[in-house]
C-alpha positions in Angstrom: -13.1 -234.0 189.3 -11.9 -237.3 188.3 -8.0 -238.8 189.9 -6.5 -241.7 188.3 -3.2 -243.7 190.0 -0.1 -242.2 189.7 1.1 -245.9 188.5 -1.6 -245.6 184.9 -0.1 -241.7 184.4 2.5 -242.0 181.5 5.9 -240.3 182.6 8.3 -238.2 180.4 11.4 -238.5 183.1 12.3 -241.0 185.1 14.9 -241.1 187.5 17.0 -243.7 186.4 17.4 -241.0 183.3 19.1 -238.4 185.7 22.8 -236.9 185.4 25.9 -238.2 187.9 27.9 -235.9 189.6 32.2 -236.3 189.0 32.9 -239.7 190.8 36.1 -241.7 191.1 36.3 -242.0 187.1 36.9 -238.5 185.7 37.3 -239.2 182.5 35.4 -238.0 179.0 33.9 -241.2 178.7 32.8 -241.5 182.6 31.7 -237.3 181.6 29.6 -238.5 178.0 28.0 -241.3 180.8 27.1 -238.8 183.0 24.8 -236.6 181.2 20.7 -236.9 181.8 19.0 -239.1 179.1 16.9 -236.2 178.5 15.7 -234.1 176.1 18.9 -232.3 174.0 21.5 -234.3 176.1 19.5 -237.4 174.5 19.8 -236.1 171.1 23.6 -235.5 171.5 24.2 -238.7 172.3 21.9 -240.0 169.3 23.8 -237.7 166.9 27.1 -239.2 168.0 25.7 -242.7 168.2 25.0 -242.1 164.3 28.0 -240.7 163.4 29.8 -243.5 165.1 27.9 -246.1 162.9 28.3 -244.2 159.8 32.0 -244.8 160.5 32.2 -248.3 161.2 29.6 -249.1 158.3 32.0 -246.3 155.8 28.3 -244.5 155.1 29.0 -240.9 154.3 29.6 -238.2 156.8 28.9 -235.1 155.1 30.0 -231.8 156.9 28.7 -228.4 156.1 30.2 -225.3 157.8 29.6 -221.1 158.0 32.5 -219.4 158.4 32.2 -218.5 162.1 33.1 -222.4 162.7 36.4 -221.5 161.4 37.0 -218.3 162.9 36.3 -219.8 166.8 39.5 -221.8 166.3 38.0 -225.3 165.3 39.8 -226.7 162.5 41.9 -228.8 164.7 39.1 -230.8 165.8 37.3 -231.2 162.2 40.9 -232.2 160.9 41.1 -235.0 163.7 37.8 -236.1 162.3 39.4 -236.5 159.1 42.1 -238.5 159.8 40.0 -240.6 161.4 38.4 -241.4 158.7 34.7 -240.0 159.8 34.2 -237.3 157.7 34.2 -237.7 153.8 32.6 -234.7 152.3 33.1 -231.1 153.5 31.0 -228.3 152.4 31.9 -224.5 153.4 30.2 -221.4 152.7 32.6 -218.5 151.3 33.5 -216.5 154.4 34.3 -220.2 156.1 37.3 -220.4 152.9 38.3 -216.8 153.4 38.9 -217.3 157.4 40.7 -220.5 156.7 43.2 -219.1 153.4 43.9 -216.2 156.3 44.7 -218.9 158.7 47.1 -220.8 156.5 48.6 -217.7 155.3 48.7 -215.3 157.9 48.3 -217.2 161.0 45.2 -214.4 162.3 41.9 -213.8 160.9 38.2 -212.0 161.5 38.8 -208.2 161.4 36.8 -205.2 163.0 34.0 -204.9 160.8 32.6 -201.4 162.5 35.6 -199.8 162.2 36.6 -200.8 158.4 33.0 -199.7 157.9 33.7 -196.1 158.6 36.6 -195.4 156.5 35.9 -197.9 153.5 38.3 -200.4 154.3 36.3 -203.2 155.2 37.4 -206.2 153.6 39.8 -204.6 151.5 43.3 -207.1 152.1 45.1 -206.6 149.2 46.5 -210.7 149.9 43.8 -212.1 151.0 41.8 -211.0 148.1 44.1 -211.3 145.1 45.1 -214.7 146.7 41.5 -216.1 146.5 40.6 -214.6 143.3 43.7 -215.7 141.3 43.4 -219.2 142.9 39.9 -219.4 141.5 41.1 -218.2 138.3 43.5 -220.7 137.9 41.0 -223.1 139.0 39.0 -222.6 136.0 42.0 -223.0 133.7 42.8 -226.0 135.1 39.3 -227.6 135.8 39.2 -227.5 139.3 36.5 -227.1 142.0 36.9 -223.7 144.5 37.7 -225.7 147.2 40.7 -227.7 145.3 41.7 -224.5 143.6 42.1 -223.5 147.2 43.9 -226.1 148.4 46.6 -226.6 145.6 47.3 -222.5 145.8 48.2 -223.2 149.6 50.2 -226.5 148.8 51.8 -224.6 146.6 53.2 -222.0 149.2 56.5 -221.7 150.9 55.2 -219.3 153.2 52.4 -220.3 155.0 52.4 -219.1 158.8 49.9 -222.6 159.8 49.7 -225.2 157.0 48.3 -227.5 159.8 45.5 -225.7 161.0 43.9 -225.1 157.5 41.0 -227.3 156.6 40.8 -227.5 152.9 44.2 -228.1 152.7 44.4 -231.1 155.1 41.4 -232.5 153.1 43.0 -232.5 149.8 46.1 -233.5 151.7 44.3 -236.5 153.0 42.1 -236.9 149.9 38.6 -235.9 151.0 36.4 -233.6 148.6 35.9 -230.3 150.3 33.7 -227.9 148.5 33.5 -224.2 148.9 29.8 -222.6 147.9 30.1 -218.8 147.0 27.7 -216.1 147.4 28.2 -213.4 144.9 28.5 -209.7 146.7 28.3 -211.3 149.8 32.1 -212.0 150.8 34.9 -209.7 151.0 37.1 -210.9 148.1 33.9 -210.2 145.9 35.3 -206.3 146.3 38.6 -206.6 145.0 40.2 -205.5 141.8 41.3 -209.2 140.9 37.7 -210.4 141.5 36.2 -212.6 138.1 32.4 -213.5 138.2 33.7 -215.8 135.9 35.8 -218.1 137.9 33.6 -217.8 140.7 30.9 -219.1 139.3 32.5 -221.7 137.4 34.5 -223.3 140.0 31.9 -222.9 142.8 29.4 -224.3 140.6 32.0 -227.5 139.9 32.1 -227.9 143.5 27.9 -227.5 143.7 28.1 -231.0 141.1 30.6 -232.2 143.8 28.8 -232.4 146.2 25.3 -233.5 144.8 27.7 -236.6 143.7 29.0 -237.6 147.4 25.3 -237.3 148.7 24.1 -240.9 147.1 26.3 -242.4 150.2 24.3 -241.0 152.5 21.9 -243.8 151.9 21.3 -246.1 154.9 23.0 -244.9 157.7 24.8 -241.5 156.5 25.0 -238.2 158.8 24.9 -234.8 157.8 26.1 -232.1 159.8 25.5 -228.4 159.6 27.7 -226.2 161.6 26.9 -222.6 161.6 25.8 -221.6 158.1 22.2 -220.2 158.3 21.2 -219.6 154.9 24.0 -220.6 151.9 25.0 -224.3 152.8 21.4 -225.3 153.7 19.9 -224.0 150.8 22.9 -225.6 148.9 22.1 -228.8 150.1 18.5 -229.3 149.6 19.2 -228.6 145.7 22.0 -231.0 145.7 20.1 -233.4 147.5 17.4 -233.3 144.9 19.6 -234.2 142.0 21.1 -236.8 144.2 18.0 -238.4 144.3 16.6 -237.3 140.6 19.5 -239.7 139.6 19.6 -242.7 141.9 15.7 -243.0 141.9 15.2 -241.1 145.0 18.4 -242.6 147.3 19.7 -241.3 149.6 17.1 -241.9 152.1 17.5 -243.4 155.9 20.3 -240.3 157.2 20.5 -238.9 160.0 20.7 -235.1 159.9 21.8 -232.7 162.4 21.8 -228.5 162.5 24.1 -227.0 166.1 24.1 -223.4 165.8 24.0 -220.4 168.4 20.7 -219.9 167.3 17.6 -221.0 165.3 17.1 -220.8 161.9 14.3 -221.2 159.8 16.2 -222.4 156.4 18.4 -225.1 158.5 15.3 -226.4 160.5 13.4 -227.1 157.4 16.2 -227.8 154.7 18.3 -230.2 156.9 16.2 -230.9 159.8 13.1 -231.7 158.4 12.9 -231.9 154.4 15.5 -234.4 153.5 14.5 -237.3 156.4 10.9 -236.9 155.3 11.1 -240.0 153.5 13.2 -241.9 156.0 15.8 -240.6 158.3 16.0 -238.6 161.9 16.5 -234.5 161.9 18.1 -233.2 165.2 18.2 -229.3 166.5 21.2 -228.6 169.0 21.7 -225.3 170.1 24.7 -223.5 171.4 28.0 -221.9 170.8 29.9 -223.5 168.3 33.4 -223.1 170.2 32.2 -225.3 172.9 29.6 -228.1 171.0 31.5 -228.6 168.0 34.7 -229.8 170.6 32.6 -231.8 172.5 31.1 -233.5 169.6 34.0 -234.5 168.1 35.5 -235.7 171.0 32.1 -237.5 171.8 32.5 -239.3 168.5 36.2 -240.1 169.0 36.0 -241.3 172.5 33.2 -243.6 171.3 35.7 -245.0 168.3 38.4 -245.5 170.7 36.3 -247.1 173.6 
């Protein structure tokens, strides 16, 4: 058996790297201080730290969401972001549009799926859907993306229960791109009467070329963020970001990239995580529920702006 000094073994902690307990200073900042220098805590603060400078230096912050983002009663956070001028591309999945049209409109969202199951009435709102589908319809008249469509059918409303807590219409309000990405068969307005493959194809594709074209600013000190969309906006990306760079001879490269989820997934890990920052860049993992990381990353990034 062979020993060696404890001062040649290489250490992964140190104690200078441990939390702090509340002290006299209770405040978010003192609370961002406190946290280890450890493993995921690390990375937190390294995804903030790069969304922070992606701000200052006005590099892209692209923002990709799943619809149970919405649903968990986070728009008012993502909409601060906005107005802060941090985030300047959002991407959605369909079910993320559906919960916040509901939102706007109805002031409640996210309905018992078991029991609409049983009797066939499972995602059959007669406004929700016929609001969506004529929006997109109009959309493609008029040569507009889903997520505009969206937007300008809820501006145009005298009737909307919370205007203020919808996120694509505070983004075309404030003049950032936001971009819907639809599934066909795979969300609830899909079943109704007033549904056209037509217009959802067109004016989801429209928004597909939308954002390939806000990806090139990633370059050099962009971020991009998936919140909670396991399959659809990952897969969405990786093609965009390959006609991004098929046109700007291979920019964007040097991004950081980010996946916080509940859980996971195989498609984020390698389509945001790991793919894109292959050829320069840094892919994080955070996991946990979205109603308490997505809160205290956005704080996070503004206390860091404000400080």
């Amino acid at each position: 058996m062979r020993t060696v000094p404890v001062a040649r073994r290489p250490n992964k902690v140190r104690a200078s790297e441990f939390s702090s307990p509340p002290g006299d200073d209770r405040s978010f900042a003192a609370f961002l201080q406190s946290l280890p220098d450890v493993l995921v805590a690390r990375d937190f603060a390294q995804v903030v730290d790069a969304i922070v400078a992606a701000a200052r230096a006005r590099r892209a912050v692209v923002v990709m969401l799943g619809g149970h983002v919405v649903k968990t009663g986070l728009a008012p956070v993502l909409i601060d972001l906005m107005r802060r001028g941090v985030i300047t591309h959002l991407g959605m999945n369909g079910s993320a549009a559906i919960h916040d049209y509901e939102i706007a409109r109805f002031g409640a969202t996210s309905e018992d799926v078991a029991a609409g199951l049983k009797d066939g009435t499972f995602g059959m709102a007669e406004e929700t859907g016929r609001g969506l589908n004529e929006a997109f319809t109009r959309g493609m008249s008029t040569g507009h993306g889903m997520g505009e469509a969206v937007a300008r059918d809820l501006e145009a409303r005298d009737d909307l229960a919370n205007p203020e807590l919808s996120i694509l219409l505070n983004a075309f309000r404030l003049g950032i791109v936001a971009t819907v990405h639809a599934a066909l068969g795979a969300e609830i307005i899909h079943q109704h009467p007033a549904a056209d493959g037509a217009a959802i194809g067109d004016t989801s594709h429209r928004d597909f070329r939308r954002l390939a074209h806000a990806l090139p600013e990633l370059h050099d000190g962009g971020v991009v963020l998936n919140l909670g969309s396991a399959v659809i906006m990952p897969e969405v990306f990786l093609k965009a970001l390959t006609i991004a760079r098929n046109l700007t001879d291979g920019r964007p490269t040097g991004f950081t990239t980010c996946d916080l989820d509940m859980q996971r997934h195989y498609r984020p890990r390698v389509n945001v995580v790991q793919r894109p920052v292959l050829a320069g860049g840094r892919g994080y993992e955070i996991t946990g529920h979205h109603e308490i990381m997505v809160p205290l990353l956005a704080w996070a990034v503004a206390s860091r702006l404000d400080g």
